[in-house]
C-alpha positions in Angstrom: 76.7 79.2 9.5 74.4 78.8 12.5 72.1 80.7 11.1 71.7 78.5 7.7 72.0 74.8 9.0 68.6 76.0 10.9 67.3 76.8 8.2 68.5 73.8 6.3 66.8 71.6 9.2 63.7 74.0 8.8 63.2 73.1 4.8 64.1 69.7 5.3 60.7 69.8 7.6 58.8 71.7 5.8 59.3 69.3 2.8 58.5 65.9 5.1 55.0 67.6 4.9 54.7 67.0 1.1 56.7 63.9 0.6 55.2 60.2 0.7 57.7 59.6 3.8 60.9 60.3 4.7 63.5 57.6 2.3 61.3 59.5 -0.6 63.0 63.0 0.6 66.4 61.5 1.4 66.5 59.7 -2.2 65.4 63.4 -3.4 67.9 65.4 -1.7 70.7 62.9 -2.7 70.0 63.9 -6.5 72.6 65.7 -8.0 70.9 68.0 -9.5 68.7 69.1 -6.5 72.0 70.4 -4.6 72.1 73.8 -5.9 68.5 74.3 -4.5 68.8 73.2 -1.8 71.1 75.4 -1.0 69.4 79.2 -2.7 66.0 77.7 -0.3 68.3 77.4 2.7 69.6 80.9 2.0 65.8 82.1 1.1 64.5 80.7 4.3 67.6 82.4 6.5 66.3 85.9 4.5 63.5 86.3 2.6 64.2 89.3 0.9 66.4 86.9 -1.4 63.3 85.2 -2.1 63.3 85.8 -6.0 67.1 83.3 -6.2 64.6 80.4 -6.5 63.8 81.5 -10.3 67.6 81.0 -11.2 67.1 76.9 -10.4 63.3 76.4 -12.0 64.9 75.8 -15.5 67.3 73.2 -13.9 65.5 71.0 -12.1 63.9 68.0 -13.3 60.0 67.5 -13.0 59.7 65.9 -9.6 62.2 68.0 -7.8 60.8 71.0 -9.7 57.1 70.7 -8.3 58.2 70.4 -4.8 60.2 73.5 -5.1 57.2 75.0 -6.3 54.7 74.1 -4.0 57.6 75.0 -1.4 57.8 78.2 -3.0 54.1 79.4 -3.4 53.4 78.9 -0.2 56.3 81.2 1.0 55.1 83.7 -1.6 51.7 83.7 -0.6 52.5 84.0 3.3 54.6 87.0 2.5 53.1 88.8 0.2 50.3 89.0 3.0 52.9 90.3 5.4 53.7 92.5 2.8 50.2 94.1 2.4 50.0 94.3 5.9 47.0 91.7 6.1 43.3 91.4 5.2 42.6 94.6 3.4 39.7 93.5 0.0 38.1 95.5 -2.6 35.1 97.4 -0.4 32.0 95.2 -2.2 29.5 98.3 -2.0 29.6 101.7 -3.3 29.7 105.0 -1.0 27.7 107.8 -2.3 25.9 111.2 -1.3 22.5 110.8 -0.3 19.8 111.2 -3.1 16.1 111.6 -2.1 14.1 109.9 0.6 15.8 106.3 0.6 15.8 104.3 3.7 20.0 102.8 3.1 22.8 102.2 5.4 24.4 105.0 6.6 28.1 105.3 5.5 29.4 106.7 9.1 33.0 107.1 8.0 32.8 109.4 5.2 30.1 111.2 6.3 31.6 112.0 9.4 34.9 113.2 6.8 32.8 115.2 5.1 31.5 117.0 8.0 35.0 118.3 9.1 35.5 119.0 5.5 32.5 121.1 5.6 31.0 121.4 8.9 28.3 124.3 7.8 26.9 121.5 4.8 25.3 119.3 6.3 23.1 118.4 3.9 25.3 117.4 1.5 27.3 115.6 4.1 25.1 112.4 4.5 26.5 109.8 2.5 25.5 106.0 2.2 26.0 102.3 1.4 24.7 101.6 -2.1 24.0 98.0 -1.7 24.3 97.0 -5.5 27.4 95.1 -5.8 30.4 96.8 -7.2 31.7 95.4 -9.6 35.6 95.6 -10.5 38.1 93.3 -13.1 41.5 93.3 -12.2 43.8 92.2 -16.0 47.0 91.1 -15.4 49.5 91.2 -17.9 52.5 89.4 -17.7 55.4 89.5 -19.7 56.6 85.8 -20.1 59.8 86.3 -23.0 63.3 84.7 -22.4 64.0 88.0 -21.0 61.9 87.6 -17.8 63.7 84.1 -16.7 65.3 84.2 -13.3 63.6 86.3 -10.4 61.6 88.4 -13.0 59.2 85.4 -13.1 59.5 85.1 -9.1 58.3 88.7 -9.3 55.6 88.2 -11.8 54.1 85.3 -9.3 54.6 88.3 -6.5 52.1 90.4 -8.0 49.9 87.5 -9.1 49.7 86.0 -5.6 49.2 89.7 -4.1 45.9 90.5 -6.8 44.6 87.4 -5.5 44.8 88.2 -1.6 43.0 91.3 -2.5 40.5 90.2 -5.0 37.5 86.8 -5.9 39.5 85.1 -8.4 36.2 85.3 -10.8 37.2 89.1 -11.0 40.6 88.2 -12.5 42.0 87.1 -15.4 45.8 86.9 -16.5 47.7 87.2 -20.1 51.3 86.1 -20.5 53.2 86.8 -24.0 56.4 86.6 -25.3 56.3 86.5 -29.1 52.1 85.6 -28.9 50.2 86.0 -26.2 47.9 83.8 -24.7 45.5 83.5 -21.2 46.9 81.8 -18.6 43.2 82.4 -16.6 40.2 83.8 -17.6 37.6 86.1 -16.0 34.6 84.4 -14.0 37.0 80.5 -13.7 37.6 79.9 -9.6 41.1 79.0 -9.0 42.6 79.0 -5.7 45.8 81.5 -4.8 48.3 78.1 -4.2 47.1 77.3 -8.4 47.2 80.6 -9.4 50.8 81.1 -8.4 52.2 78.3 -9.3 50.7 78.2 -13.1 53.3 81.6 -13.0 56.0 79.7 -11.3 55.6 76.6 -14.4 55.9 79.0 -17.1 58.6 78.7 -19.2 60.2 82.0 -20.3 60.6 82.2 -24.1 60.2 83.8 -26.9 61.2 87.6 -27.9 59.2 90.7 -26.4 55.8 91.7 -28.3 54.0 93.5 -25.6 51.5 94.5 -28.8 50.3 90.9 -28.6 50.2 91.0 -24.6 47.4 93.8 -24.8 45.5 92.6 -27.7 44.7 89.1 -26.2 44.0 91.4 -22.8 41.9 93.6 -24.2 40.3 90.8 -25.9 39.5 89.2 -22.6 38.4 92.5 -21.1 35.7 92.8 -23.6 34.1 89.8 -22.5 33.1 91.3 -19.2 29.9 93.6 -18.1 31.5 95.7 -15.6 33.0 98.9 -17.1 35.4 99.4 -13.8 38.7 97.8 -14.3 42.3 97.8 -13.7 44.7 96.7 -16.3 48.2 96.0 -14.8 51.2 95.4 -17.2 54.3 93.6 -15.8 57.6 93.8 -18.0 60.9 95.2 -18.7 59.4 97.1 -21.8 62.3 95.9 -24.1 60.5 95.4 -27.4 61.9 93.8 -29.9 59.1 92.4 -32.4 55.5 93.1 -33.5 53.8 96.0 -33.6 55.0 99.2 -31.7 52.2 98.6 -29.0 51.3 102.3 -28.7 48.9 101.7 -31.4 46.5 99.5 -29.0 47.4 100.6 -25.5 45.1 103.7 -25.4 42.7 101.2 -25.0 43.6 101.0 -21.6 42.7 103.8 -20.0 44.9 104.3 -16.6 47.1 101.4 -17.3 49.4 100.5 -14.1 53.1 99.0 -15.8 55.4 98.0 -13.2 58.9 97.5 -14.7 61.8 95.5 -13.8 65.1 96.1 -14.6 66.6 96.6 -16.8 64.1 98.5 -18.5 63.6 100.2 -21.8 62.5 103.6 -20.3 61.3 105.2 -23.9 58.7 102.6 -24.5 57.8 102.5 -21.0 57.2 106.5 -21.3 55.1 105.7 -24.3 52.9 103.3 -22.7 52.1 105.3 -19.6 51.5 108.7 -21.9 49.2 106.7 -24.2 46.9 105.2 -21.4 47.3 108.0 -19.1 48.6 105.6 -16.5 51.3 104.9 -14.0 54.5 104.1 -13.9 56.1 101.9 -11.0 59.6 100.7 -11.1 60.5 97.3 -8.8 64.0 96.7 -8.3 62.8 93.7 -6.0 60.3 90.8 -5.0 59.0 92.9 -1.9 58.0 96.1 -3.4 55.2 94.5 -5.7 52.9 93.7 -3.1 53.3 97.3 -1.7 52.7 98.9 -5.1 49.7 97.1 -5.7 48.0 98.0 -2.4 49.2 101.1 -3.0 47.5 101.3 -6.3 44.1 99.5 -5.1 43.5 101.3 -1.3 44.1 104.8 -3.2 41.6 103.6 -6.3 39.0 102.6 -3.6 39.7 105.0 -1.5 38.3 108.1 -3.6 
């Protein structure tokens, strides 16, 4: 009990911070309808690894209250989801490559000295450099937003949003949500910051059934607007289908497609999807395995 009135006097704190002064936070945590928050942040702040209990109040809470519990919210997602990925690693901006003919370019002293113990006889071939034309990469994230994905699904979904844009310019990203239609919720080359990015996720409003066709199509759609040929699609959803078009029939336009999965999770169409893009498969029972499967999917990818 000790443990949770401390962190009842820590939220109460943090929350003098964003309120005009403090008779504006007592009248808001004497609303009625604000108790049961109060009480899943107490128990989030005392352990965050029961961080995703704030999506079961979101839908309950009237405006006011509601956007302090997101902004309360983000910023806990975002300082974790760094803990999470185990700090500043980004995107490397310039491309390593073996040397070709007489060019005067940074030396890439890392992998040259890897390719040396690989092959300590070739060293010829073992010189490798900084190609100083910027690389290039779109990151398309794919969010299933139907009535299925209320609750902590959503505080997952803003997870893996908040995590993408630690690792990546926001220019480089652009994210789809769908439930029966999809629609963009950000486009590629618009500068938002991390704190708007996830809380756009934390005010969407689960509905709708599951048409993950529609999901792809508007992503895809997006996709095509951009130069750079090097992407990574990323599709998060309990793959339970249950309108539109069997999405098999579009996703092998996304070569190498990442899905992450939540449970419960329709495991045939989730087999389907990753056999038709050639991609990957990652199931997340939890809020704190997303940031660790997407730095696992982006330091391997950058790492070759």
């Amino acid at each position: 009990m000790g443990e949770i009135r401390a962190a009842k006097k820590k939220m109460t704190n943090d929350f003098y911070l964003i309120s005009d002064s403090k008779d504006d936070l007592n009248d808001l945590l004497q609303e009625r309808e604000f108790s049961s928050s109060e009480r899943i942040i107490a128990e989030v702040e005392a352990n965050t690894n029961k961080i995703e209990l704030i999506g079961s109040v979101l839908l309950e809470l009237q405006a006011e209250t509601k956007q302090k519990v997101v902004e309360w919210a983000t910023q806990l997602l975002i300082n974790t989801t760094f803990e999470q990925i185990g700090g500043k690693w980004k995107k490397p901006k310039y491309q390593s490559e073996r040397i070709k003919g007489n060019h005067y370019l940074d030396l890439d002293l890392d992998r040259t000295i890897e390719n040396l113990v690989d092959n300590p006889f070739d060293k010829t071939n073992a010189i490798q450099v900084l190609n100083r034309e910027h690389k290039g990469h779109s990151v398309l994230l794919i969010i299933d937003s139907s009535y299925s994905m209320s609750g902590r699904k959503l505080v997952m979904a803003a997870a893996a949003a908040a995590t993408i844009a630690h690792l990546f310019d926001s220019t480089d990203i652009a994210i789809i949500h769908f439930g029966t239609k999809g629609s963009i919720l950000k486009h590629f080359d618009s500068e938002e910051s991390i704190q708007s990015i996830v809380e756009r996720i934390f005010n969407l409003i689960p509905k709708g059934l599951t048409n993950i066709y529609q999901g792809l199509k508007v992503g895809i759609e997006e996709l095509g607007q951009r130069k750079q040929s090097s992407y990574t699609a990323i599709l998060l959803s309990d793959c339970d289908v249950n309108t539109g078009k069997i999405p098999s029939v579009i996703a092998w336009r996304l070569q190498g497609l990442k899905i992450i999965t939540f449970p419960p999770v329709n495991d045939f169409i989730a087999d389907i999807l990753k056999n038709e893009t050639k991609g990957e498969l990652f199931h997340s029972p939890n809020v704190l395995d997303i940031p660790k499967i997407l730095r696992q999917i982006f330091v391997e990818k950058f790492s070759q």
